[in-house]
C-alpha positions in Angstrom: 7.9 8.3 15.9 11.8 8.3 17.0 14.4 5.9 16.7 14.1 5.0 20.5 10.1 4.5 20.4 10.7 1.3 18.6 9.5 -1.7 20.2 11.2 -4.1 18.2 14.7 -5.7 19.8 16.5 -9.0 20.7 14.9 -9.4 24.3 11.3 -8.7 23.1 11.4 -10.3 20.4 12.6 -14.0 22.2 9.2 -14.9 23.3 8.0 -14.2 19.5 11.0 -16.4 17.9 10.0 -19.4 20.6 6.6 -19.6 19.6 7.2 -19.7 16.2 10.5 -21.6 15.9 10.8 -23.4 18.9 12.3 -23.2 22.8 16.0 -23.9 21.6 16.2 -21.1 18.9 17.6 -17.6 20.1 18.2 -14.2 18.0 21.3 -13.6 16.8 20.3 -10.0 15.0 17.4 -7.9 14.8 17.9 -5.4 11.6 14.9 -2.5 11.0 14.1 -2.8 7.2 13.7 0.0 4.6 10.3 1.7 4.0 7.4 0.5 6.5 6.2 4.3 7.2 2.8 2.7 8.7 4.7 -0.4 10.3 7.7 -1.5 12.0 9.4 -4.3 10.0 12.4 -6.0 11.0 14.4 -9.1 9.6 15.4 -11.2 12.5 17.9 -13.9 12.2 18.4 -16.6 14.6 21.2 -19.1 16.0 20.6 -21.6 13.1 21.3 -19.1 10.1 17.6 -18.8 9.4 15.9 -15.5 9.2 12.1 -14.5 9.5 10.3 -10.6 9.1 8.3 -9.4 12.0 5.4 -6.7 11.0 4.6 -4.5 14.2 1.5 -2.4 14.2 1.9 0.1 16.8 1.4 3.9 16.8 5.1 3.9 17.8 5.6 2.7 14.7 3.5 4.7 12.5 4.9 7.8 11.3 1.5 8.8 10.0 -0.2 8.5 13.0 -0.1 12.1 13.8 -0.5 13.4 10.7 -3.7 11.7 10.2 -6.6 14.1 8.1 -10.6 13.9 10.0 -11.5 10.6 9.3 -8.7 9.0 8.3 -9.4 5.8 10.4 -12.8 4.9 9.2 -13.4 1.5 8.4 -16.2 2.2 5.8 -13.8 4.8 4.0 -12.2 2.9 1.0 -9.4 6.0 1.7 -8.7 5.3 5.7 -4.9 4.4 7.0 -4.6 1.2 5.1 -2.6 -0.6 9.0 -3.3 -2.8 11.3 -3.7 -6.9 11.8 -7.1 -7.2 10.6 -6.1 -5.8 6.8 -3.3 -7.4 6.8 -4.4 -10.7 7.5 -8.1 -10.1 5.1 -5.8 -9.2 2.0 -3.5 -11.8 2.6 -6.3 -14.3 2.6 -8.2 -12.9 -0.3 -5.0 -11.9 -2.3 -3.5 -15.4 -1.8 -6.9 -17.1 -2.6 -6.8 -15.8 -6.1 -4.0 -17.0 -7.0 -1.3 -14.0 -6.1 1.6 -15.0 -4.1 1.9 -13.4 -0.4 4.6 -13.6 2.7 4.1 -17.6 4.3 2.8 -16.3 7.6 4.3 -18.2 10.5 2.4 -16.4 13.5 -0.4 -13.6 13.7 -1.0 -12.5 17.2 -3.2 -9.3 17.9 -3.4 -10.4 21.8 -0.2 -8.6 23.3 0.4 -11.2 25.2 3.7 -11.9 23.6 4.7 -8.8 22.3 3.5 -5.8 23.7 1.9 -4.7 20.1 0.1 -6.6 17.2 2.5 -9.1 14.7 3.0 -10.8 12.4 5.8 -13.2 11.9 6.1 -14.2 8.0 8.6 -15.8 6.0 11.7 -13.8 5.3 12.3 -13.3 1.3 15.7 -12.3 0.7 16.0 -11.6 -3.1 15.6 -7.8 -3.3 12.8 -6.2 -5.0 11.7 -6.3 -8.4 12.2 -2.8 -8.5 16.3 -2.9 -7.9 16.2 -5.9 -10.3 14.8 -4.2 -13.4 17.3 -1.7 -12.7 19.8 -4.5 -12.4 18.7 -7.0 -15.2 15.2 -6.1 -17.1 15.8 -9.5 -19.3 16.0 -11.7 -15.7 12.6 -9.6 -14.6 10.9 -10.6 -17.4 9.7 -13.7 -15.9 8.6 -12.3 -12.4 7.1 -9.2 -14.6 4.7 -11.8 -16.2 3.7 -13.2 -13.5 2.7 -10.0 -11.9 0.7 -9.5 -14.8 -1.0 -13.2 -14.4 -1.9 -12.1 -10.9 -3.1 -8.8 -12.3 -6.0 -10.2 -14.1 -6.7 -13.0 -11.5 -7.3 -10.1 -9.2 -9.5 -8.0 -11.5 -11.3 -11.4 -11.5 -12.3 -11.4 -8.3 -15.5 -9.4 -7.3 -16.4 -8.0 -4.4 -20.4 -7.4 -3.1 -19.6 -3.7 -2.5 -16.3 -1.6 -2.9 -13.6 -0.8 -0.1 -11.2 -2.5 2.4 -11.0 -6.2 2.0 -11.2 -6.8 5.4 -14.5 -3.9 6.0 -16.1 -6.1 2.9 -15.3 -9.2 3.6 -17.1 -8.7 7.4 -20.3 -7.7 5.7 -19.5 -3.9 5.3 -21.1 -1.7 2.6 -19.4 1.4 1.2 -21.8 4.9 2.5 -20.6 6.5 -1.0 -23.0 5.8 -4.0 -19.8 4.7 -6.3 -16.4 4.2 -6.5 -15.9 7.4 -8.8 -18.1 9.7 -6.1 -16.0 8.2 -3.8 -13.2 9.1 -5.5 -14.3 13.0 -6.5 -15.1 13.4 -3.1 -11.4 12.5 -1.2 -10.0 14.5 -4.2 -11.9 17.9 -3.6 -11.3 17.7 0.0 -7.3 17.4 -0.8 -7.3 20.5 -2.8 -8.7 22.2 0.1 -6.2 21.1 2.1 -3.3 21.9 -0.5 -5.1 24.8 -1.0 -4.5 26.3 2.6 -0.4 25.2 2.8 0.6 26.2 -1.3 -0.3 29.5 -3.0 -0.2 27.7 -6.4 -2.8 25.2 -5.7 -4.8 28.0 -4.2 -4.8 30.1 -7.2 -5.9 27.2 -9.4 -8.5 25.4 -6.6 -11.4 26.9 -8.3 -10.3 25.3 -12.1 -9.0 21.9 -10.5 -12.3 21.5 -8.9 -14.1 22.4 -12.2 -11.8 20.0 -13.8 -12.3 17.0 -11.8 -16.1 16.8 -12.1 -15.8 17.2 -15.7 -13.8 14.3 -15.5 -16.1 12.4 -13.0 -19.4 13.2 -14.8 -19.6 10.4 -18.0 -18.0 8.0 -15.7 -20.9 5.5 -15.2 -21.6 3.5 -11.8 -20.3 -0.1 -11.6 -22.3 -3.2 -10.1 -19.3 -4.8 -8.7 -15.5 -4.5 -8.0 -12.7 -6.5 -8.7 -9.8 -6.9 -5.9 -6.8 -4.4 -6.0 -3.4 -4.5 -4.4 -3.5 -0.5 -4.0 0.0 0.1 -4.2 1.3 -3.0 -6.5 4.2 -1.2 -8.1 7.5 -3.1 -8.4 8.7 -1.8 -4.6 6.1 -3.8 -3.5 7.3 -7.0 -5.0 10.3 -8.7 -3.8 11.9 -11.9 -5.3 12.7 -15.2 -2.5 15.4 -17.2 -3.7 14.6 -18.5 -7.0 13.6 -15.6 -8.7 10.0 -16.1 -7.8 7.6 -13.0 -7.3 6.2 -12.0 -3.9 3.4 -9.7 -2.8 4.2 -7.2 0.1 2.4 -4.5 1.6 -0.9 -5.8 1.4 -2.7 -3.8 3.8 -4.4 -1.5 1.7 -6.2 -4.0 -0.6 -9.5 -3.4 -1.7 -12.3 -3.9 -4.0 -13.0 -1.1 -6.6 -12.6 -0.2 -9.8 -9.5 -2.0 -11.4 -8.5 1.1 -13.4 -7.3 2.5 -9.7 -4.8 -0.3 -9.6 -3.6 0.9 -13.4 -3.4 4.5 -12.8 -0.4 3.3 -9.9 1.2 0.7 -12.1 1.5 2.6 -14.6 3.3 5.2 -12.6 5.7 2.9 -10.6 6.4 0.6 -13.4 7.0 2.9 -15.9 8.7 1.7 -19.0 8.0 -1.8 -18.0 4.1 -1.2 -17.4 3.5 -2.8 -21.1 5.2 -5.9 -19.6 2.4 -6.9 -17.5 0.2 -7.4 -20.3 -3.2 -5.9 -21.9 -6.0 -4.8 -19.6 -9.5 -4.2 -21.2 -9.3 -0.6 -18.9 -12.1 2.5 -18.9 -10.1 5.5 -20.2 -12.2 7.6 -19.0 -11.4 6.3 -15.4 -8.2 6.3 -16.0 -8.3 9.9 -16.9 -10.3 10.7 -14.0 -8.2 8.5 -11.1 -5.1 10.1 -12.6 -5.6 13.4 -11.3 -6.8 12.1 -8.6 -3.8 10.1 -8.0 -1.4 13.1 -8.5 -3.0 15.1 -5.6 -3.4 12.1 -3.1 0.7 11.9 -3.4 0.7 15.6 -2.8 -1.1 15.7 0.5 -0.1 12.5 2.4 3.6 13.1 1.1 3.3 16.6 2.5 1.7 15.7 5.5 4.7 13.2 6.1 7.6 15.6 5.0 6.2 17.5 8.2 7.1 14.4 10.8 10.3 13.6 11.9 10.7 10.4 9.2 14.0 10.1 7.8 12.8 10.5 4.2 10.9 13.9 4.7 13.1 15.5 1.8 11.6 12.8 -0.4 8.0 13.2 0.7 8.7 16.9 0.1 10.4 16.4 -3.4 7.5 13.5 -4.0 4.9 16.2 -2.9 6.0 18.6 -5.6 6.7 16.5 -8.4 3.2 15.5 -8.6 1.4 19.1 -7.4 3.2 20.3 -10.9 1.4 17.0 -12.8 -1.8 18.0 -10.7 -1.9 21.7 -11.8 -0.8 21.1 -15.2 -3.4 17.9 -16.0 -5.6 18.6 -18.7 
């Protein structure tokens, strides 16, 4: 992707703003947000002060797109490039239905009839993340904090009739993997190799690692059913509207699988304020297991993406190594 592949400006964005808002309504400013490696989105703000946030699902929005590993967009692999419409509008659903807060959506349209790409038009929340404000004020987060946590077990509530992508579930799909941990093992082994062949380090220790994951995998017993995960619920992913009030973004990689998945991230991205979200009856053996397995899936996509021409490649690359040290020195 380069800055002028994006689809994503005042003129083609006029039909879009009509539709939703009305014939008399024009755009004033159309501002590319932070992050959205997968997907374009961009705050628009109109004649009347009022603002809105376009998702675009494009290739020419998708850094990863050409970094993609074999397989990569299977629908049936719980691992595949968590973009696109469909996921985002089968999480939304689900997520919203039990009881966790997502974006209003004001317009999904995957016809390209008004926009030459898929999008979604949801309400704009303008209060910063939760992230910037438990760097800010960790007393003011406590309230949003808590209800993360509410949301956290009303998710792990929810089960689904085989594990994976909401939206491949939710359409009657089954997983081809016998469980979520095999699942799991096997994305994992398949990453080493590919570390392996770019960093001498992880090809000294491939033989060990692999040892050492299906030790970890082996007294892990197979589940009957899944609860719903976010995938990536750390406190980026939450920003604050107005009041204060906690909302889900980044939905596109929920799923149903083991919950312990959705801990191993918290836990990471929440740090210090992971105890804040409450107590979790969680498998420590998983949690062991999806930890290491966790460290080396932010080693290969993050190294695959410091290789693109995305404006953060330094911090994929300093991402990619922080982790490849936790990977080779798990125990």
């Amino acid at each position: 992707m380069t800055e002028g592949s994006r689809l994503a400006n005042a003129e083609s964005l006029a039909p879009v703003v009509r539709s939703v808002f009305g014939w008399d309504r024009f755009v004033v400013r159309v501002e590319r947000m932070a992050g959205g490696s997968k997907k374009g989105v961009y705050r628009v703000t109109l004649d009347d002060g009022g603002s809105a946030v376009v998702y675009v699902w494009d290739e020419s929005e998708d850094y990863w797109h050409d970094v993609l590993s074999e397989g990569a967009e299977d629908p049936a692999d719980p691992f595949s490039h968590a973009s696109g419409l469909a996921l985002f509008e089968a999480a939304a659903r689900r997520l919203s239905a039990a009881g966790a807060r997502c974006p209003d959506v004001r317009l999904t349209d995957g016809s390209r009839t008004v926009f030459p790409a898929d999008i979604a038009v949801v309400e704009d929340v303008p209060g910063g993340s939760l992230e910037a404000l438990l760097e800010r004020d960790a007393v003011a987060a406590e309230r949003p904090l808590a209800m993360v946590g509410d949301w956290l077990r009303a998710m792990a509530a929810v089960r689904g009739p085989s594990f994976g992508k909401v939206a491949f579930v939710d359409a009657g799909g089954r997983a081809a993997s016998p469980s979520c941990q095999r699942a799991v093992l096997d994305h994992a082994l398949a990453q080493v190799s590919e570390i392996a062949a770019h960093d001498q380090r992880m090809a000294a220790e491939r033989s060990d690692l692999e040892d050492r994951l299906n030790r970890l995998a082996e007294p892990i017993e197979p589940r009957g059913d899944w609860a719903l995960v976010h995938g990536e619920l750390g406190a980026d992913h939450v920003r604050l509207d107005a009041g204060g009030e906690p909302v889900l973004i980044d939905l596109e990689g929920a799923r149903y699988f083991d919950v312990e998945i959705e801990h191993v991230w918290t836990r990471m991205r929440f740090g210090d304020h992971y105890g804040s979200l409450g107590r979790f009856d969680l498998d420590e053996d998983r949690l062991r297991f999806y930890q290491v397995c966790m460290h080396l899936d932010l080693v290969a996509g993050p190294l695959r993406m410091a290789a693109t021409d995305h404006p953060q490649r330094q911090w994929f690359a300093d991402l990619a190594e922080h982790h490849l040290h936790h990977a080779l020195g798990y125990r």
